[in-house]
C-alpha positions as CSV (number, residue, x, y, z in Angstrom):
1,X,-53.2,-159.2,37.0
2,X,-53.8,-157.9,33.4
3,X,-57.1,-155.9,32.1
4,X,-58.3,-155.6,29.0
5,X,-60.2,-153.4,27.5
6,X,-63.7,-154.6,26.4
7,X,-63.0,-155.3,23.0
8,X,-59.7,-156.8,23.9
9,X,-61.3,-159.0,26.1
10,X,-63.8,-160.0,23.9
11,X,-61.4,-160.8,21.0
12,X,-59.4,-163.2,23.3
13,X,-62.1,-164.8,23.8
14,X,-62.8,-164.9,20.6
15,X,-59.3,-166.3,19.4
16,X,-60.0,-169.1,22.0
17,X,-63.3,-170.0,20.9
18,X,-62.7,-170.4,17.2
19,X,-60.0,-172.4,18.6
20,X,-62.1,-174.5,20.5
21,X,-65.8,-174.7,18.3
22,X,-62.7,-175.9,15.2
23,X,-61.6,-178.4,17.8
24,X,-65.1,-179.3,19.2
25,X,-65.8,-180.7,15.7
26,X,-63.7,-183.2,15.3
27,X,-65.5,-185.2,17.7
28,X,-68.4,-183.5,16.3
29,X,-67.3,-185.2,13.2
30,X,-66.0,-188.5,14.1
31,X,-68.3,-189.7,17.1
32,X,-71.1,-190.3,14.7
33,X,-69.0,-192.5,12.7
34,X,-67.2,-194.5,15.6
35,X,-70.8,-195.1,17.8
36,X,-73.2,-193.7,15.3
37,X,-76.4,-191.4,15.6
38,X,-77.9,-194.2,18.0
39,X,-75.4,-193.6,20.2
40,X,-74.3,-190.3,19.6
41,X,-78.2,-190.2,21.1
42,X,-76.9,-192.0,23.9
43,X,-74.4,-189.5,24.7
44,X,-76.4,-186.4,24.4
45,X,-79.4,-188.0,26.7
46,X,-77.8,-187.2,29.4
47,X,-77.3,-184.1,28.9
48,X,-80.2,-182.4,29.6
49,X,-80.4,-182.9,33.6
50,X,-76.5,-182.3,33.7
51,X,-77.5,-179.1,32.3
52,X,-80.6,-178.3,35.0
53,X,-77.7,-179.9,37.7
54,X,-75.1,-177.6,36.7
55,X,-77.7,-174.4,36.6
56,X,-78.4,-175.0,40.4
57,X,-74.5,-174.9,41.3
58,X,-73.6,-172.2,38.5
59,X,-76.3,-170.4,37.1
60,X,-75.9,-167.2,38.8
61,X,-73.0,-167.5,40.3
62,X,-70.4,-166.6,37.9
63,X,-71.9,-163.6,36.7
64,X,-72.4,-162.2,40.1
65,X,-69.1,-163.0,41.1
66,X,-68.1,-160.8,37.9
67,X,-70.1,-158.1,38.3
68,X,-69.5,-158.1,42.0
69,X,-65.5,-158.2,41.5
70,X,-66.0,-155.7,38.6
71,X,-68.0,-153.3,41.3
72,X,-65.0,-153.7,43.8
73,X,-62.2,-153.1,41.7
74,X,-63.7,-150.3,40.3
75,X,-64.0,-148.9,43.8
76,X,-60.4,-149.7,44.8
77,X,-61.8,-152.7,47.1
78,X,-59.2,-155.3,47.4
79,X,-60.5,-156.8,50.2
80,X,-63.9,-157.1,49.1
81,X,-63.0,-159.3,46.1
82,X,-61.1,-161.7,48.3
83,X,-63.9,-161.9,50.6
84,X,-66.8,-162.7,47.5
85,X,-64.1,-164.6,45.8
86,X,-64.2,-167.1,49.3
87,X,-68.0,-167.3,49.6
88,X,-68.5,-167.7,46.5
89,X,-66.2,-171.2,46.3
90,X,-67.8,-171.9,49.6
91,X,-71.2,-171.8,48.7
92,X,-70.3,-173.4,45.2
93,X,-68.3,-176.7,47.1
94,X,-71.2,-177.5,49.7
95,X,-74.3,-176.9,46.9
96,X,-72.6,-179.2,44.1
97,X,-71.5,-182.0,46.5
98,X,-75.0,-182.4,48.3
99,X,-76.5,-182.7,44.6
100,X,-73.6,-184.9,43.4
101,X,-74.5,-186.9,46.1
102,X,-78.6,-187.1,45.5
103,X,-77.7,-188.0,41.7
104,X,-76.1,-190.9,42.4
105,X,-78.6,-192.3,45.1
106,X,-81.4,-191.5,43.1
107,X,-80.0,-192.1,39.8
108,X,-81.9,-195.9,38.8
109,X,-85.8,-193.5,39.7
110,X,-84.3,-190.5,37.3
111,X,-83.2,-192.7,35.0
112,X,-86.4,-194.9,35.1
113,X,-88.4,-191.7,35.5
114,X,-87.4,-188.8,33.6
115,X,-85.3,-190.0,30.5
116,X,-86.5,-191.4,27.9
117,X,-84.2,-194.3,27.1
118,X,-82.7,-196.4,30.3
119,X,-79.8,-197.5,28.1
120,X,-78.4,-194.3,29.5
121,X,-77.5,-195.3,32.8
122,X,-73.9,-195.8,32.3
123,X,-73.3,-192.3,30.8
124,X,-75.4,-190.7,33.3
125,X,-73.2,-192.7,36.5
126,X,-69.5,-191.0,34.5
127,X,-71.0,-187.7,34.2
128,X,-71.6,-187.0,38.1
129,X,-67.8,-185.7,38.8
130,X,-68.8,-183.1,36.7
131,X,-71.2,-181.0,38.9
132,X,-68.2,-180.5,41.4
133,X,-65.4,-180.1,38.6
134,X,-67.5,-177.7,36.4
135,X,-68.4,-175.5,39.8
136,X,-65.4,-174.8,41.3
137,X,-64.0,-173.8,37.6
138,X,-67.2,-171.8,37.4
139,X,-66.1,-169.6,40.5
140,X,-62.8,-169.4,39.1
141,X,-64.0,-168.1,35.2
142,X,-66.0,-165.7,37.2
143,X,-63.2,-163.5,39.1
144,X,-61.0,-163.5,35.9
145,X,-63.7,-162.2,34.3
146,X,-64.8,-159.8,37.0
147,X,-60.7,-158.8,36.9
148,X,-61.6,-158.4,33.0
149,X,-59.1,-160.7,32.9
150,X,-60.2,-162.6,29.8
151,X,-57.1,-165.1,29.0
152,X,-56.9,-167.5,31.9
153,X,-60.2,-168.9,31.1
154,X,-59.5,-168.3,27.4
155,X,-56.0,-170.7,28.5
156,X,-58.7,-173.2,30.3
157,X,-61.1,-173.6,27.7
158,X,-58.4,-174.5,25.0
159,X,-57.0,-177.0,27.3
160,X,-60.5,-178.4,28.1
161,X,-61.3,-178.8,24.4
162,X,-57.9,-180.8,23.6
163,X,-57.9,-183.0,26.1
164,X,-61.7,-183.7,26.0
165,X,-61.5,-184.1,21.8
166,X,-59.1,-187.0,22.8
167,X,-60.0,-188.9,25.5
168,X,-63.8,-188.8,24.3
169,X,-62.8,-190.6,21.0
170,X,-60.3,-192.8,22.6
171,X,-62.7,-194.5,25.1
172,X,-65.6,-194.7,22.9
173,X,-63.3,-196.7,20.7
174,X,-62.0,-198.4,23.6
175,X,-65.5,-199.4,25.2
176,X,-67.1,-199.8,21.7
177,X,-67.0,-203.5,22.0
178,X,-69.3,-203.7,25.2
179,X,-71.9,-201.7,23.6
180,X,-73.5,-198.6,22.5
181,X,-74.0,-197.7,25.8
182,X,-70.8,-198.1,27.0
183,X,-69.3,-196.3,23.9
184,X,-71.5,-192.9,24.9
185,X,-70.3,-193.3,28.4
186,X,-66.9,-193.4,26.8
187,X,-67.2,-190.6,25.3
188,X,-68.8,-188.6,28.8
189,X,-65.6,-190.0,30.6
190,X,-63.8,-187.7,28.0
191,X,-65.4,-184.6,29.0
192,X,-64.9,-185.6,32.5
193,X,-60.7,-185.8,31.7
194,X,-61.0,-182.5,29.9
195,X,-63.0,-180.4,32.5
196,X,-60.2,-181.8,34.4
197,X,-57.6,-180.3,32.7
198,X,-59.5,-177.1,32.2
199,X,-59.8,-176.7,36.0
200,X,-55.7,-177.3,36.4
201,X,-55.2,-174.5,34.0
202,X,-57.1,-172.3,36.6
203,X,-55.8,-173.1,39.4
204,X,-52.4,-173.0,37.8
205,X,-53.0,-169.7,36.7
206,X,-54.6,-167.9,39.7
207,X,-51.3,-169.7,42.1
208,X,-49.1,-168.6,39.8
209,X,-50.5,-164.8,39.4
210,X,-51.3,-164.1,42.4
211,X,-47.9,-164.5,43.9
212,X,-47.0,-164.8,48.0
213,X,-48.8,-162.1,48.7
214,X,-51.6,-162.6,47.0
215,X,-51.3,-166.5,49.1
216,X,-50.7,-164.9,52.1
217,X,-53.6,-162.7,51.9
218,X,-56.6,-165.6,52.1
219,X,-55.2,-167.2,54.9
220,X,-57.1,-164.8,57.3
221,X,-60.3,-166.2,58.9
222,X,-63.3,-164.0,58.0
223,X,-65.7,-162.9,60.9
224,X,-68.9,-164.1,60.5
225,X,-70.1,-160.9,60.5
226,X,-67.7,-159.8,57.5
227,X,-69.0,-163.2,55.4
228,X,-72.7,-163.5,56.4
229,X,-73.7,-159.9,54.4
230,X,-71.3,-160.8,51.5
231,X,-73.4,-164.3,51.4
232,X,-76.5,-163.3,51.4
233,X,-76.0,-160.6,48.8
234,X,-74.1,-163.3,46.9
235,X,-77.4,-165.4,46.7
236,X,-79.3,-162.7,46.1
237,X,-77.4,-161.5,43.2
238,X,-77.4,-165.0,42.0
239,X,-80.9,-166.1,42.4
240,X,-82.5,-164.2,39.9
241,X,-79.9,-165.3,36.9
242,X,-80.2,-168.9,38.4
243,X,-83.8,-168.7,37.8
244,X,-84.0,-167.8,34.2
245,X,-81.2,-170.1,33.7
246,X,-83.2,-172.7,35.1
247,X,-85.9,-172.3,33.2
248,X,-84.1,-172.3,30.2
249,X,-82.4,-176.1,31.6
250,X,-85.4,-177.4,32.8
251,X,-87.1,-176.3,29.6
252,X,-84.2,-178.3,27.4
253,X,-84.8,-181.0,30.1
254,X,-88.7,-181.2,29.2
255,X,-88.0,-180.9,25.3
256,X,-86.2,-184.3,25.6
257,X,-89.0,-186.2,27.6
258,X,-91.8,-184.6,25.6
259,X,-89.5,-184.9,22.3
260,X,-89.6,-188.9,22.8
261,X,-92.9,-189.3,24.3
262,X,-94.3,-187.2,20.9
263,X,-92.2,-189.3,18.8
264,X,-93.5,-192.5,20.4
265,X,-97.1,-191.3,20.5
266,X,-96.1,-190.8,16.6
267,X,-95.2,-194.0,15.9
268,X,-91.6,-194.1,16.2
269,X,-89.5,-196.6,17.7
270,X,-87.3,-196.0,20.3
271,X,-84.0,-196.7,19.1
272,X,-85.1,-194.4,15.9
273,X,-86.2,-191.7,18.3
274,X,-83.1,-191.9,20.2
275,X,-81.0,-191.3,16.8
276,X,-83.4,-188.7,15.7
277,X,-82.3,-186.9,19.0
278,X,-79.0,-187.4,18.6
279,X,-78.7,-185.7,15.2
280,X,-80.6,-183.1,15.9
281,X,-78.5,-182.6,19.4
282,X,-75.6,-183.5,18.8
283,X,-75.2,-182.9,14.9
284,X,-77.3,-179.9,13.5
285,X,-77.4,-177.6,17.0
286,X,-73.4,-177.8,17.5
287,X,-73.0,-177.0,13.6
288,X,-75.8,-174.0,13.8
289,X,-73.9,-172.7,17.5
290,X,-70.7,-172.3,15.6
291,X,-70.7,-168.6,15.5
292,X,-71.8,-168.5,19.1
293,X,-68.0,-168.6,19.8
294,X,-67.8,-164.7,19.2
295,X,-71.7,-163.9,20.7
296,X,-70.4,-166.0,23.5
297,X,-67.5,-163.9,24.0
298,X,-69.1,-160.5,23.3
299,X,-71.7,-161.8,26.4
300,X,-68.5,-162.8,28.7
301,X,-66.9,-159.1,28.4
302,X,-70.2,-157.3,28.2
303,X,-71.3,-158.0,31.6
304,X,-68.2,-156.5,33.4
305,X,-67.9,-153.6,31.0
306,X,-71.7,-152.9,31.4
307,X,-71.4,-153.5,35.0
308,X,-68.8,-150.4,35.3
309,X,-70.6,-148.4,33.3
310,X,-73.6,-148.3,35.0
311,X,-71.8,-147.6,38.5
312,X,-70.4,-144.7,37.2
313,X,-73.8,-143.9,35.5
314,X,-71.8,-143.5,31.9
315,X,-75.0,-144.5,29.7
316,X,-73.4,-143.2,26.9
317,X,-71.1,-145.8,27.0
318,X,-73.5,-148.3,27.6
319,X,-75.5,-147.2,24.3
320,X,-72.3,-147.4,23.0
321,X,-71.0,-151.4,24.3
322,X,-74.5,-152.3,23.5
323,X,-74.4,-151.2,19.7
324,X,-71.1,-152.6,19.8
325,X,-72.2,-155.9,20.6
326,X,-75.6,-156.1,18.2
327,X,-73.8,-155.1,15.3
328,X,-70.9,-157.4,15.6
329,X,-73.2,-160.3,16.8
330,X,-75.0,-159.9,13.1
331,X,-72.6,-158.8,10.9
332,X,-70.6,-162.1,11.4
333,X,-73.6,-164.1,11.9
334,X,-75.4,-164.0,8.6
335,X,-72.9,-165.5,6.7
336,X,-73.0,-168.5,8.6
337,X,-76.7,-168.4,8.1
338,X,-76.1,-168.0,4.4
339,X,-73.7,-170.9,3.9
340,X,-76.0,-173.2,6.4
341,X,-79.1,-172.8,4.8
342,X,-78.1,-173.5,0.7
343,X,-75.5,-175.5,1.4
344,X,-77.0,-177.7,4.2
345,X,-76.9,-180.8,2.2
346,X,-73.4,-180.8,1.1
347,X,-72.4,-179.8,5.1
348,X,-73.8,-182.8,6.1
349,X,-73.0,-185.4,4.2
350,X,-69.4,-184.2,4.2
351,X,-69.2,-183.6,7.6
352,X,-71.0,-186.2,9.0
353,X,-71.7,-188.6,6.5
354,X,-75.3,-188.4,7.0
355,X,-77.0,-186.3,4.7
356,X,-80.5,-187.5,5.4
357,X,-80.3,-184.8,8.3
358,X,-79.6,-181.8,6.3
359,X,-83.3,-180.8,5.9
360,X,-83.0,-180.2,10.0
361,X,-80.4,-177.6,9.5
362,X,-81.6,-176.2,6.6
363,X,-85.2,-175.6,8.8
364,X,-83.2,-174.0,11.8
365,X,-80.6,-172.0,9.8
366,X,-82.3,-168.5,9.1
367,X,-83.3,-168.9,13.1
368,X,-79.4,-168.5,13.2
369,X,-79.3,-164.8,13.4
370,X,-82.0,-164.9,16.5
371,X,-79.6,-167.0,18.4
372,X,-76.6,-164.7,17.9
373,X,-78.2,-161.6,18.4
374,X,-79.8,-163.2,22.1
375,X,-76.3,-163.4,23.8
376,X,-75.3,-159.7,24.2
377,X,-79.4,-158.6,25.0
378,X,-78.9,-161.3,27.9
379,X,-75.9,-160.3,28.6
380,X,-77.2,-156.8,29.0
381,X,-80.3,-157.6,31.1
382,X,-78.2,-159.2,33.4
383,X,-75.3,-156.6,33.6
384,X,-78.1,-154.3,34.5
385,X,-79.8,-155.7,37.3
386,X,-82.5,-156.6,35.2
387,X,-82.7,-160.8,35.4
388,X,-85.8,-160.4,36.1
389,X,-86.6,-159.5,32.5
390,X,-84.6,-162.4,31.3
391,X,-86.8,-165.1,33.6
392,X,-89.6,-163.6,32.7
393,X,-89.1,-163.6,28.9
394,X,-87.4,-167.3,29.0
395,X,-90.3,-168.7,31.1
396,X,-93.2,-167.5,28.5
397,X,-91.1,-168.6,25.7
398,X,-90.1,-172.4,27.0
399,X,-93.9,-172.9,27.8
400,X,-94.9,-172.2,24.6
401,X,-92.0,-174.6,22.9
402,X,-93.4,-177.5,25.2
403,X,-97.0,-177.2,24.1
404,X,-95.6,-176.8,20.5
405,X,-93.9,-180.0,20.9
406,X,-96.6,-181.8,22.5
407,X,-99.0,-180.8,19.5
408,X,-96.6,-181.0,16.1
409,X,-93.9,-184.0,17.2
410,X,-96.7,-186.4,17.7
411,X,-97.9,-185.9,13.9
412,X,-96.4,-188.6,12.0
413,X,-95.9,-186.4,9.2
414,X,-93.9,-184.2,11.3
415,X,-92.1,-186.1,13.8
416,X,-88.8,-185.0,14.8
417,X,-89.5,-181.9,12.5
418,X,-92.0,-180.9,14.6
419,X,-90.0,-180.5,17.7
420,X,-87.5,-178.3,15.7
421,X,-90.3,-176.0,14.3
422,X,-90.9,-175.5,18.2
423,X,-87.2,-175.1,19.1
424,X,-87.4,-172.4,16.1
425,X,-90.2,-170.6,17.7
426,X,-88.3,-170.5,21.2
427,X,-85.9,-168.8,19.6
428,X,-87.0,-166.1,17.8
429,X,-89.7,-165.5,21.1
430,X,-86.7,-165.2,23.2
431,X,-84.8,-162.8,21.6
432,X,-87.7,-160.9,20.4
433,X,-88.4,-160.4,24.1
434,X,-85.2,-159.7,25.2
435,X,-84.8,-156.8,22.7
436,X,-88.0,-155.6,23.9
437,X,-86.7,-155.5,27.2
438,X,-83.2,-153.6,26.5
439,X,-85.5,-151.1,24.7
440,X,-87.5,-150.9,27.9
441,X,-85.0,-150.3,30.6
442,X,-81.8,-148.6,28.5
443,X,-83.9,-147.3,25.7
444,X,-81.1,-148.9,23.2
445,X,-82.8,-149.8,20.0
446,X,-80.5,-151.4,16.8
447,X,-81.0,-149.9,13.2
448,X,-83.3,-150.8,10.9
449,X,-81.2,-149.6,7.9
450,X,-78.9,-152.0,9.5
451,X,-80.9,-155.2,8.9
452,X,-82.0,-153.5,5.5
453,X,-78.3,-153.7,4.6
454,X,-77.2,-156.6,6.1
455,X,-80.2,-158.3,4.4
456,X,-78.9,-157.2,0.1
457,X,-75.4,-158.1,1.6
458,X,-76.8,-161.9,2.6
459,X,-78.7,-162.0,-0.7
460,X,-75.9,-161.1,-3.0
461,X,-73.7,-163.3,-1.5
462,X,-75.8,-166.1,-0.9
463,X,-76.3,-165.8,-4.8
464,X,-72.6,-165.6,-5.5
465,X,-72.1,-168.8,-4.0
466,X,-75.0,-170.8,-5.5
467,X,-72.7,-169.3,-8.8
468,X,-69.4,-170.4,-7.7
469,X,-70.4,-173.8,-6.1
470,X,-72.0,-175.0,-9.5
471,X,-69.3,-173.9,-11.5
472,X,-66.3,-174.6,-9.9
473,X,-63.9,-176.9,-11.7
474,X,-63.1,-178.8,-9.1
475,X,-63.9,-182.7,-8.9
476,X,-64.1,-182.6,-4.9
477,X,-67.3,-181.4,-3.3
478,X,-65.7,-180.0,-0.1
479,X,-62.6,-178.4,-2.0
480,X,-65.5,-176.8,-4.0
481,X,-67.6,-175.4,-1.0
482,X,-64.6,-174.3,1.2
483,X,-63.7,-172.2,-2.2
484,X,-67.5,-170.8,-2.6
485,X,-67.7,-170.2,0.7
486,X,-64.7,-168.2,0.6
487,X,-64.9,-166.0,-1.9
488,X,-68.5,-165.1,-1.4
489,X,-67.6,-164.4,2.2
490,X,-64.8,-161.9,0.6
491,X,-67.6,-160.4,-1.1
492,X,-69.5,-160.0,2.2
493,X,-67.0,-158.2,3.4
494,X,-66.8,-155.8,1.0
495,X,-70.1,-155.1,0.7
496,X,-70.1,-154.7,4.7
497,X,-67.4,-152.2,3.7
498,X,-68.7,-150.7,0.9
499,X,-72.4,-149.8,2.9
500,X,-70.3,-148.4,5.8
501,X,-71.4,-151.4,8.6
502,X,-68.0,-151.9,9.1
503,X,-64.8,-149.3,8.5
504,X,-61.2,-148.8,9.5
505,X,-61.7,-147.3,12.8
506,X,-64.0,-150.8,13.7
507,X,-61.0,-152.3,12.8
508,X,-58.4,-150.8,14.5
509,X,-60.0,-151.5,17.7
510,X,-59.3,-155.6,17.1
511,X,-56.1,-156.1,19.0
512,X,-52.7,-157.1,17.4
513,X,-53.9,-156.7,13.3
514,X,-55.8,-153.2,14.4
515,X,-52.7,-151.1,14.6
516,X,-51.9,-151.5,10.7
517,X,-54.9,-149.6,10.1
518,X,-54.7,-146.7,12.7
């Protein structure tokens, strides 16, 4: 089985999630305009308690399997990593059918209960295979990334996206005629399909790598002496991510119910309110997420590389992942910032078609950089042995988001807006706290003259582009973006260059284009 290096690993990751954020907008793009931001609302409804469904099966459990793996392997312990890698699907299996099974028999009192718009029912009935699909893929991500083994779930993902970009669009279409709410649930059976895929790619891969031997070797029965200490430290490694995952899912949970029942209290119908929350959930946080594809990836290979490191008690190299990390989570972040908050109005209306939601991204934009920078610090905290920083900080900050919506959604001069100024303030808390934390435990600290210099690059280019977008010749809007956008990034670049952020040697570590600049 192949390892990669960190950055490597990261990249390939990267590669795929370009890939797949490019892909994820086309039915970013052309839901709205098949079902429209009523349903789109639909659709993203039930999202929430999928989310807090899918934290109590997989919350902790990758990442310990990873940094458990990467511990073994490290050591030379072969039979170790077969041994978590069993209890771990185990564990996974029996936890995600018993709540498969609860959702379904309870589903008409959470439905009635806890969201806000019964019209849902249908999408929330398609979506239950997913807490057993998403799980055991879940176990499988986790020991190819605790095998640094970044491409099979790289594979997965891509294959996931393609199929789900399909069949979402295809049975919206298809159901369209019965309904909004049968569109949305259209578009959940989608994802279903594609998770379905992604999971084949796994299992494909991990048959076909591991060989006979590698088949041969898990047909031993374990001892229950041999499984019972792996299982417990299994849910004990797990527990503590799970929690501050599930505060964060139980938090988005509560922002929907409190979101509508402001926006009611407001004086905002439901069908309006429903829209609202589509757009804001399904439209302006996708397009503001973009550049998580890299942060997302940096996180992924961060927690084995960090999880070596600190067995071998390297902390120079830790120091050295984490600055790795943080200054390639904001270098490539602010432009997106940049382009996202001055060009928000153009974005939407060509993207969507509906630029009466571009004040939304335009409010949560410069938050952009906070939500970048909070991957690897996670990442980190949890690497360490330190989730119980993560809880901790994610607990104060969601309690303070819900009172925030509570108090500014239900002003009918805020409304919606409202509930993103919270969401804003989550944010920034979050990360703020986290970075507080790193500095705590590791001592690692990023830069000021960093920021300073990231900041003049941001300004200049953000000012270059305001030029070039108003005095392009060009009679189409988006031909006339993509071309602002494009050379002021170039510009970016060289200033990123020019300040000494970024220099040959950073760029001779990117695999395949890095060796024409050793």
């Amino acid at each position: 089985m192949t390892k990669q290096t960190f950055i490597k690993g990261a990249m390939i990751l990267l590669a795929a999630g370009i890939v797949n954020r490019l892909l994820g907008f086309v039915p970013r793009i052309t839901l709205p305009r098949i079902i429209g931001a009523e349903g789109v609302g639909l659709y993203q409804l039930s999202y929430p308690f999928l989310i807090v469904m899918l934290t109590l099966i997989t919350g902790g459990i990758p990442l310990a399997i990873a940094k458990w793996i990467a511990e073994a392997e490290s050591a030379g312990d072969t039979d170790r990593v077969r041994y978590i890698f069993r209890t771990a699907m185990l564990l996974t299996v029996a936890v995600s059918v018993v709540l498969t099974l609860g959702m379904l028999l309870f589903a008409p009192s959470i439905i009635r209960y806890l969201l806000p718009d019964t019209r849902v029912y249908q999408t929330f009935m398609v979506m239950s295979p997913l807490l057993v699909i998403i799980g055991v893929s879940s176990v499988y991500r986790g020991y190819f990334q605790g095998k640094q083994n970044m491409i099979p779930g790289a594979l997965s993902q891509t294959i996931e996206t393609i199929i789900r970009i399909v069949a979402s669009l295809v049975f919206a279409y298809l159901l369209l005629p019965y309904g909004l709410e049968w569109a949305a649930a259209g578009a959940m059976l989608g994802v279903v399909a594609g998770e379905v895929g992604g999971l084949a790619a796994l299992l494909w891969h991990y048959r076909t790598k591991r060989g006979d031997r590698g088949k041969k070797a898990h047909r031993g029965t374990l001892a229950p002496n041999d499984n019972s200490p792996i299982l417990k430290r299994l849910i004990g490694l797990s527990m503590p991510v799970t929690g501050s995952k599930l505060v964060g899912s139980l938090s988005y949970l509560l922002e929907s119910i409190f979101t509508a029942k402001s926006l009611a209290v407001a004086g905002i119908a439901t069908g309006i309110a429903t829209a609202q929350y589509g757009a804001l959930q399904g439209m302006i946080i996708p397009l503001i997420l973009l550049p998580t594809a890299l942060t997302y990836s940096l996180a992924v290979s961060l927690v084995p590389s960090l999880s070596e490191a600190a067995a071998r008690g390297d902390k120079a190299l830790i120091q050295k992942r984490m600055h790795q990390s943080m200054r390639i989570a904001l270098v490539s972040g602010a432009p997106f910032v940049v382009v996202m908050t001055l060009f928000a109005e153009p974005l939407c209306r060509i993207i969507y078609a509906h630029e009466e939601y571009a004040p939304m991204l335009r409010l949560i934009a410069p938050v952009g950089l906070f939500i970048y920078l909070q991957a690897p610090l996670q990442a980190a905290l949890q690497a360490l042995d330190r989730p119980g920083a993560a809880l901790t900080n994610t607990f104060l900050a969601a309690g303070i988001k819900l009172v925030l919506i509570v108090q500014l959604a239900s002003k009918p001069e805020l409304g919606i807006y409202g509930a993103l100024i919270a969401i804003n303030v989550n944010i920034v808390l979050v990360t703020v706290l986290h970075g507080i934390s790193v500095l705590k435990y590791i001592g690692f600290r990023m830069q000021f003259a960093d920021f300073i210099k990231v900041g003049a690059a941001m300004v200049i280019m953000g000012a270059a582009a305001q030029w070039l977008m108003h005095r392009m010749p060009i009679s189409l809007e988006w031909i006339a973006l993509v071309s602002a956008c494009f050379f002021s990034v170039i510009l970016y670049i060289v200033l990123m260059i020019w300040m000494k952020i970024i220099d040959r040697h950073d760029i001779s570590r990117i695999p395949w284009i890095g060796a024409w600049f050793r």
